[in-house]
C-alpha positions as a Python dict, from the first residue, in 0.01 Angstrom:
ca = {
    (1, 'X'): (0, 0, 0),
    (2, 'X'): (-167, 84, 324),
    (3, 'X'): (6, 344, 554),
    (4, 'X'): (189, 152, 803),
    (5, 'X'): (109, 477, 1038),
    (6, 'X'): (-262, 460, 968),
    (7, 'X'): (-274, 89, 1027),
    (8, 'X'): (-127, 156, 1402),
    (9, 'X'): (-401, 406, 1503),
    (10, 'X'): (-682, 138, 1415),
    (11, 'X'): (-528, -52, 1682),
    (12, 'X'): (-709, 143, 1951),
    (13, 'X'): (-1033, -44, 2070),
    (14, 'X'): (-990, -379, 1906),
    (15, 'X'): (-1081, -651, 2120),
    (16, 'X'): (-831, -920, 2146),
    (17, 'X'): (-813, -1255, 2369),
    (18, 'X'): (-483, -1338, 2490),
    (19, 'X'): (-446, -1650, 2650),
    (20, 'X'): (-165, -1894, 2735),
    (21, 'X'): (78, -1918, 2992),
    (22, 'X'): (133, -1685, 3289),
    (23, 'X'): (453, -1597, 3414),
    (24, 'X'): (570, -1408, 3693),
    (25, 'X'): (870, -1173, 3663),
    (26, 'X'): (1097, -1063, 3951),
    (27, 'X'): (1373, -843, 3980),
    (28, 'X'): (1567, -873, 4283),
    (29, 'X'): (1865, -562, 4232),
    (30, 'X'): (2176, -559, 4492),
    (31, 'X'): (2535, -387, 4478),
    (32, 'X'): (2853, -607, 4464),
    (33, 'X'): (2967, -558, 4851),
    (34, 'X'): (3244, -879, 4791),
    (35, 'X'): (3380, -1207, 4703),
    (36, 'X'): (3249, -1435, 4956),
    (37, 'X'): (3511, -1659, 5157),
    (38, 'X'): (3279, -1975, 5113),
    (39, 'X'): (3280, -1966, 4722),
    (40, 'X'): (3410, -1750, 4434),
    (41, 'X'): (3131, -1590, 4432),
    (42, 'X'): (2974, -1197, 4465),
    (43, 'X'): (2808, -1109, 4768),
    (44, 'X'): (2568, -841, 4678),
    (45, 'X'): (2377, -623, 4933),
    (46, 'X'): (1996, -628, 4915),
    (47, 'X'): (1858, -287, 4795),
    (48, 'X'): (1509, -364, 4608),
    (49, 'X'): (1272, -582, 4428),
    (50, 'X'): (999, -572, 4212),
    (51, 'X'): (739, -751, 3986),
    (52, 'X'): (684, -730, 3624),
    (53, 'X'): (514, -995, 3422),
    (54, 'X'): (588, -1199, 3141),
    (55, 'X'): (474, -1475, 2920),
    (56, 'X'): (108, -1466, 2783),
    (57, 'X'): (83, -1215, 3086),
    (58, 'X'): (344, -1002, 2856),
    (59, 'X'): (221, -1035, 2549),
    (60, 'X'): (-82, -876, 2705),
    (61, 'X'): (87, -582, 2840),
    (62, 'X'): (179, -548, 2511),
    (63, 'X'): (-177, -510, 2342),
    (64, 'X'): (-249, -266, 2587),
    (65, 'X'): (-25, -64, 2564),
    (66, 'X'): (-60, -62, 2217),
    (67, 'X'): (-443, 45, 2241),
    (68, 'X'): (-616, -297, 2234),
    (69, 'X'): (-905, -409, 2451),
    (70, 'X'): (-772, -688, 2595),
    (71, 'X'): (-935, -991, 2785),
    (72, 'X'): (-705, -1232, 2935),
    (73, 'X'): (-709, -1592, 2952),
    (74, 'X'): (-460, -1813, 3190),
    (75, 'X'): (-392, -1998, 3512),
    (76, 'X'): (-169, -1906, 3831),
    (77, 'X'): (-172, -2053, 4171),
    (78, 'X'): (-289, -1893, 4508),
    (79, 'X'): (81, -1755, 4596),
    (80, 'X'): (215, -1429, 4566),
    (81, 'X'): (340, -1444, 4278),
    (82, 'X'): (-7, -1511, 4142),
    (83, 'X'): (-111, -1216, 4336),
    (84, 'X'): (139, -1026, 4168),
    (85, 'X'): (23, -1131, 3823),
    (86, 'X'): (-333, -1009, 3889),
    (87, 'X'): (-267, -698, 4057),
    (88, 'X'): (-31, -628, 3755),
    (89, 'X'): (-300, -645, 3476),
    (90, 'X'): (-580, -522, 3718),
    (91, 'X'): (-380, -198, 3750),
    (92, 'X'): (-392, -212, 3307),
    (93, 'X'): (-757, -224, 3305),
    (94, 'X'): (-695, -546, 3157),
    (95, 'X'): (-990, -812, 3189),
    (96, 'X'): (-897, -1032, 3395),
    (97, 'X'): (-1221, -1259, 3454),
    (98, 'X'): (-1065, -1554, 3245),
    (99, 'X'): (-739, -1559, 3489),
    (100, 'X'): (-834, -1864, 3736),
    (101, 'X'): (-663, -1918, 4033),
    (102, 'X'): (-575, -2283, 4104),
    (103, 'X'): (-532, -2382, 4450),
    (104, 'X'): (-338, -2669, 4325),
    (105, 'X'): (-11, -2509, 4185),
    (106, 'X'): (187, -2254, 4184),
    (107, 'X'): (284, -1962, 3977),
    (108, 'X'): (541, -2017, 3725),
    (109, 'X'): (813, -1716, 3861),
    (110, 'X'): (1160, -1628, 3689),
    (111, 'X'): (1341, -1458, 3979),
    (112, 'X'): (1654, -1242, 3787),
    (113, 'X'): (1901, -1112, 4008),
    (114, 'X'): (2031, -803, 3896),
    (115, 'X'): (2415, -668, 4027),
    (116, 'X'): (2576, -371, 4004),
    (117, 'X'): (2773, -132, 4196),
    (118, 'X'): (2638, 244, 4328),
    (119, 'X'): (2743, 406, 4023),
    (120, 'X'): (2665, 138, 3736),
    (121, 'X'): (2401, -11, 3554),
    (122, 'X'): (2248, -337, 3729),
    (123, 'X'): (2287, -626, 3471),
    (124, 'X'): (2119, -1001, 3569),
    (125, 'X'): (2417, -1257, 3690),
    (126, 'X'): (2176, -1547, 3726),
    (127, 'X'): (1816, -1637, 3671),
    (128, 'X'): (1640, -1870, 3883),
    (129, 'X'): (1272, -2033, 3759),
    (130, 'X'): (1025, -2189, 3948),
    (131, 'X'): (787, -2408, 3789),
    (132, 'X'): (815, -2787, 3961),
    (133, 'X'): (423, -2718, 4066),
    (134, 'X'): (252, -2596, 3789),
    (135, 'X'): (3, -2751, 3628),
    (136, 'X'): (-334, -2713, 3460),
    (137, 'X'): (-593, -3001, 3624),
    (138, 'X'): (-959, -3087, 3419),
    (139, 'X'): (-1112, -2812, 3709),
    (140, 'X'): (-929, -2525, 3566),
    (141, 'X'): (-968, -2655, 3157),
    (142, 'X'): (-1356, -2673, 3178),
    (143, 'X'): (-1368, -2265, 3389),
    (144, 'X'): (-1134, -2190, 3085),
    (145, 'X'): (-1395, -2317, 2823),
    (146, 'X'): (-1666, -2215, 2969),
    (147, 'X'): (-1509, -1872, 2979),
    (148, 'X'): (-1418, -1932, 2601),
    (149, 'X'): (-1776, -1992, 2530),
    (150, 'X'): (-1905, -1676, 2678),
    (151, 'X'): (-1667, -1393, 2522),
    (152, 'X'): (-1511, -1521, 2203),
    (153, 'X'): (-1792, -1428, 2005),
    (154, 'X'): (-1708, -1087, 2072),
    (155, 'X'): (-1371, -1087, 1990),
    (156, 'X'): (-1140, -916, 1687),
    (157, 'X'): (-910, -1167, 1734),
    (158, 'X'): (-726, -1456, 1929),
    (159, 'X'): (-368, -1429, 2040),
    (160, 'X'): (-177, -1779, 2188),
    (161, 'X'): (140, -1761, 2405),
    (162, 'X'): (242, -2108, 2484),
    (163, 'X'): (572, -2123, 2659),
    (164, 'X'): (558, -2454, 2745),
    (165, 'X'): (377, -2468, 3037),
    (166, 'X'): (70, -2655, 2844),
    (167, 'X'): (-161, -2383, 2978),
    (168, 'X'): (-381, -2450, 2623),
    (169, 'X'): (-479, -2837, 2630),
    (170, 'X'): (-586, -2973, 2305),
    (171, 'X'): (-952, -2959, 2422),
    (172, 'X'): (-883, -2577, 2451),
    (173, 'X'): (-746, -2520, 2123),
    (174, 'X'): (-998, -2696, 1976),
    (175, 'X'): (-1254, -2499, 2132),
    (176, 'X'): (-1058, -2134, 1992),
    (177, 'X'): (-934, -2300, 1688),
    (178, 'X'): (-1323, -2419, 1579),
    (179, 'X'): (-1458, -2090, 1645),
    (180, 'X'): (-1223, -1822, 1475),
    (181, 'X'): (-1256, -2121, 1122),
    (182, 'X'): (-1635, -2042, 1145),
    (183, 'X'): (-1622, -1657, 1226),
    (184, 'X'): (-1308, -1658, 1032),
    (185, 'X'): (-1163, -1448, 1349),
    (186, 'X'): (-759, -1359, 1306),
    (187, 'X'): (-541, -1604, 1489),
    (188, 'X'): (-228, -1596, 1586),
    (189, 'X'): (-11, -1823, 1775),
    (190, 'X'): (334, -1800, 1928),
    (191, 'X'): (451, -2137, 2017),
    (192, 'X'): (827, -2192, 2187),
    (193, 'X'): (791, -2570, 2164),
    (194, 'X'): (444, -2696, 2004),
    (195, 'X'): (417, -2510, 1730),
    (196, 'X'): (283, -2861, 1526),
    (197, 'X'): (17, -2850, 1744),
    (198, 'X'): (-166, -2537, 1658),
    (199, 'X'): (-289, -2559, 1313),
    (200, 'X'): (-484, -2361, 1069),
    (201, 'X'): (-424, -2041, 1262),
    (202, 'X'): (-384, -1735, 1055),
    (203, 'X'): (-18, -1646, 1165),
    (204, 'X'): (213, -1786, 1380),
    (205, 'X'): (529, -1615, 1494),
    (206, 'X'): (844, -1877, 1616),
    (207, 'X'): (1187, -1724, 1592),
    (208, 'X'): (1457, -1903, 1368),
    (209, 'X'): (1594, -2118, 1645),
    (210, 'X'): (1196, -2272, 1741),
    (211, 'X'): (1169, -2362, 1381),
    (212, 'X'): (1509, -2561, 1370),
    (213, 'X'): (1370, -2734, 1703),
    (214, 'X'): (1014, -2809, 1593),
    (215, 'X'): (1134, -2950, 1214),
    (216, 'X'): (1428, -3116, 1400),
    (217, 'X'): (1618, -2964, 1113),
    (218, 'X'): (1946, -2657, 1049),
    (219, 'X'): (1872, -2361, 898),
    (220, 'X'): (2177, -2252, 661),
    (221, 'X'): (2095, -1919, 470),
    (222, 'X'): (1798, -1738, 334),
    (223, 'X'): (1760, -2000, 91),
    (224, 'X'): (1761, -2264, 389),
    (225, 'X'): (1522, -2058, 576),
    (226, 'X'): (1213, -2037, 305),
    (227, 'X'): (1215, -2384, 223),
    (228, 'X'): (1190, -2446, 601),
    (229, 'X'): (923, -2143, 648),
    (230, 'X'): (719, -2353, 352),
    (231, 'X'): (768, -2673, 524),
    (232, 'X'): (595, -2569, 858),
    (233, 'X'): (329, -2383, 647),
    (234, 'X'): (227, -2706, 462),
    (235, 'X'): (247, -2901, 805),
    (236, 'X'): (8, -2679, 1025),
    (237, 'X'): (-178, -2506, 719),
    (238, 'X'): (-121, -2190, 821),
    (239, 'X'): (-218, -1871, 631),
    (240, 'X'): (118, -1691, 716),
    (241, 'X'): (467, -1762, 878),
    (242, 'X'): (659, -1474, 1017),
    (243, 'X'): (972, -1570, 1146),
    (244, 'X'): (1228, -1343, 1363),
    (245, 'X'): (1591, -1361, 1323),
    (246, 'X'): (1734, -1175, 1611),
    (247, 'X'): (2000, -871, 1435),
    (248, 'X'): (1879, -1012, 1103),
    (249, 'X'): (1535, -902, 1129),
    (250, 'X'): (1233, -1104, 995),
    (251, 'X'): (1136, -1348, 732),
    (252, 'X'): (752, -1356, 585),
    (253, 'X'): (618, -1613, 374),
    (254, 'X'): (243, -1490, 334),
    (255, 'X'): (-87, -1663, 241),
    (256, 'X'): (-16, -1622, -125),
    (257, 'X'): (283, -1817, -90),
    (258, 'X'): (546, -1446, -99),
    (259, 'X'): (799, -1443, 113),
    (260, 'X'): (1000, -1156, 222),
    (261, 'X'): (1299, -1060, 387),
    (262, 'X'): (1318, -741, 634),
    (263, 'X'): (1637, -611, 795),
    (264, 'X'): (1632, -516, 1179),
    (265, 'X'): (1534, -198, 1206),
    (266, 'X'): (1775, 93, 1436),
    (267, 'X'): (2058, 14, 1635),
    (268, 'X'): (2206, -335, 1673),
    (269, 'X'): (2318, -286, 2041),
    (270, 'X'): (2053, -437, 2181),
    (271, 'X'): (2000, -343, 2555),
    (272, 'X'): (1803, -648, 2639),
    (273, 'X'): (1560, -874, 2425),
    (274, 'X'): (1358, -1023, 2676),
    (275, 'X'): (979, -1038, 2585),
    (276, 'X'): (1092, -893, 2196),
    (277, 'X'): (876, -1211, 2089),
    (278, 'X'): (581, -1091, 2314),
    (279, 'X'): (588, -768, 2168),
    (280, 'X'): (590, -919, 1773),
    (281, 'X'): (285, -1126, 1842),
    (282, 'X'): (78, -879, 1963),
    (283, 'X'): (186, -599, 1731),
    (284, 'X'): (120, -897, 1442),
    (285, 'X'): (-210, -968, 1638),
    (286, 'X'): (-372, -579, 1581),
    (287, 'X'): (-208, -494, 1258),
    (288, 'X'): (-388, -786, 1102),
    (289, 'X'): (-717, -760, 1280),
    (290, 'X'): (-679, -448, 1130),
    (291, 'X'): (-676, -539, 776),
    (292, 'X'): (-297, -528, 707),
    (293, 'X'): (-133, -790, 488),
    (294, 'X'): (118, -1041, 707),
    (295, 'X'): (402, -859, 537),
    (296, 'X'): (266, -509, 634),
    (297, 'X'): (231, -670, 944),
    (298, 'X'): (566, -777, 1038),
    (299, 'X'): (715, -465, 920),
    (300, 'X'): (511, -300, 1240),
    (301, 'X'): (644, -563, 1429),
    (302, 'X'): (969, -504, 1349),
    (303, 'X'): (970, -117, 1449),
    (304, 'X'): (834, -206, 1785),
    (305, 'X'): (1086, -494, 1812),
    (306, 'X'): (1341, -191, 1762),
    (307, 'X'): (1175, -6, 2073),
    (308, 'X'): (1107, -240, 2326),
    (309, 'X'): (1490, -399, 2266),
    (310, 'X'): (1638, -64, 2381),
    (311, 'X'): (1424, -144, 2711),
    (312, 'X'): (1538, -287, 2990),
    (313, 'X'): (1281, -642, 3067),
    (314, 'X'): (1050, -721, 2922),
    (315, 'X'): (895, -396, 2782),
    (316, 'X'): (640, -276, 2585),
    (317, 'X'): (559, -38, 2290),
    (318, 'X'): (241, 190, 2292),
    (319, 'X'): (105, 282, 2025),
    (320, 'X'): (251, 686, 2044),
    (321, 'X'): (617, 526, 2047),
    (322, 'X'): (488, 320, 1718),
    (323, 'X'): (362, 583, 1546),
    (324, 'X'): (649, 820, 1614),
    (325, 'X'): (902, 557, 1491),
    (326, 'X'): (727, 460, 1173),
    (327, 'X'): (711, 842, 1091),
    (328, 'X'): (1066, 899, 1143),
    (329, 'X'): (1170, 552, 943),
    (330, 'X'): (924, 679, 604),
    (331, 'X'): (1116, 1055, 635),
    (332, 'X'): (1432, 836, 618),
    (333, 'X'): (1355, 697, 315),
}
């Protein structure tokens, strides 16, 4: 078996497209000043913002962090928020040629407002999306495919993030999904709601409850949960499914048909999971561009689950905090 440490360090330099669906993440933080004599509800007092990013845009923080050479693919709008997005992975040294601004929408945003008082924590009391306006129009598909046609023969591999927002049209995926079947280029796909659509990629990542919603179906035990990870296999002829399961880790049922079960690794008390899929698909992404079986794989992807959890946001793992953890987890043993 391959050293899982070994595996992480060939993560540095790999050249990975990301594309899919660009989100905007804002924080707006306040302390609880009082109940308000219109509603039973908190007043809080202003006392910052700020910007992170999430969706596809996440998923590529991720690789970065994690050593990868990343170019980005995606749309926003001209807005701020858009603005935000750019300046965000500009700052990364991400490529960012393949983001196109469309005049015609607007930037999907998640606005969390965080409450606390002086002395506490801040935890989010309400989220608050914006995405009426955004969509992709034939302009911004053909500067995507044209983009496409210029890098991916450069690539190490392809990584998908499709959140719904229908960023990757079918004439898009075709275009990837053609390509990495002739240069037999890794694939992998994280889907929340289209997951049928995507096939013959080498991986694809959905968590247990996107599986029950794609296959319209209940999952009820391991035994449940294999025939279900078999089912999706066969119907998108996949290579690999790796499934997450929340505080009961991961399931893998590999090209040759294996499947595997691997507990959560670390503490249980998870601080916040948002992006923890994010971080799985691009940690699945590098480990098997870099030769790693899908089980080997997911066991990475479960140690940096067990990092960026203990985050607040959506966070990221580099490749030192990887490293460090899979060390500590083989002395344990």
């Amino acid at each position: 078996m391959i050293n899982l440490a070994d595996i992480t360090k060939e993560f540095s330099g790999k050249r990975v497209l990301s594309i899919g669906d660009m989100i905007c993440d804002e924080y707006v933080y306040g302390e609880v000043s009082r109940i308000s004599r219109e509603a039973p509800v908190l007043i809080l007092k202003f006392t910052s913002n700020m910007f992170k990013v999430g969706g596809a845009a996440n998923a590529i923080s991720n690789l970065k962090a994690l050593g990868a050479k990343v170019y980005s693919v995606g749309v926003v709008g001209n807005d701020n928020a858009g603005e935000e997005v750019i300046s965000f992975l500009g700052k990364m040294k991400v490529d960012i040629d393949g983001i196109i601004v469309d005049k015609a929408c607007s930037t999907v945003t998640k606005t969390r407002i965080m409450a606390g008082s002086y002395h506490t924590a801040k935890q989010q009391v309400i989220r608050v999306d914006k995405e009426k306006n955004f969509r992709i129009n034939s302009i911004s598909e053909a500067k995507m495919l044209t983009y496409l046609d210029e890098v991916l023969d450069t690539m190490d591999a392809v990584l998908i993030s499709d959140y719904g927002y229908k960023t990757i049209s079918k004439a898009v995926y075709s275009a990837i999904s053609r390509y990495v079947r002739n240069k037999k280029l890794v694939l992998v796909v994280d889907s929340r709601y289209g997951l049928l659509d995507y096939k013959y990629a080498t991986a694809v990542t959905p968590n247990e409850t996107e599986v029950e919603d794609v296959l319209h179906c209940s999952i009820d035990g391991e035994k449940s949960l294999c025939s279900m990870a078999e089912r999706l296999k066969s119907e998108i002829e996949c290579e690999n499914v790796i499934i997450t399961r929340g505080s009961k880790g991961m399931m893998i049922l590999d090209k040759n048909n294996k499947s595997e079960f691997i507990p959560i690794h670390g503490n249980t008390d998870v601080v916040d999971a948002t992006g923890a899929g994010d971080t799985v698909s691009a940690v699945v992404t590098l480990a098997l561009s870099a030769g790693a079986s899908a089980i080997e794989a997911a066991r990475l992807a479960n140690y940096a689950g067990s990092i960026v959890v203990m985050k607040t946001g959506a966070a990221t793992a580099t490749q030192k905090e990887l490293v460090d953890v899979v060390k500590h987890a083989s002395l344990e043993k």
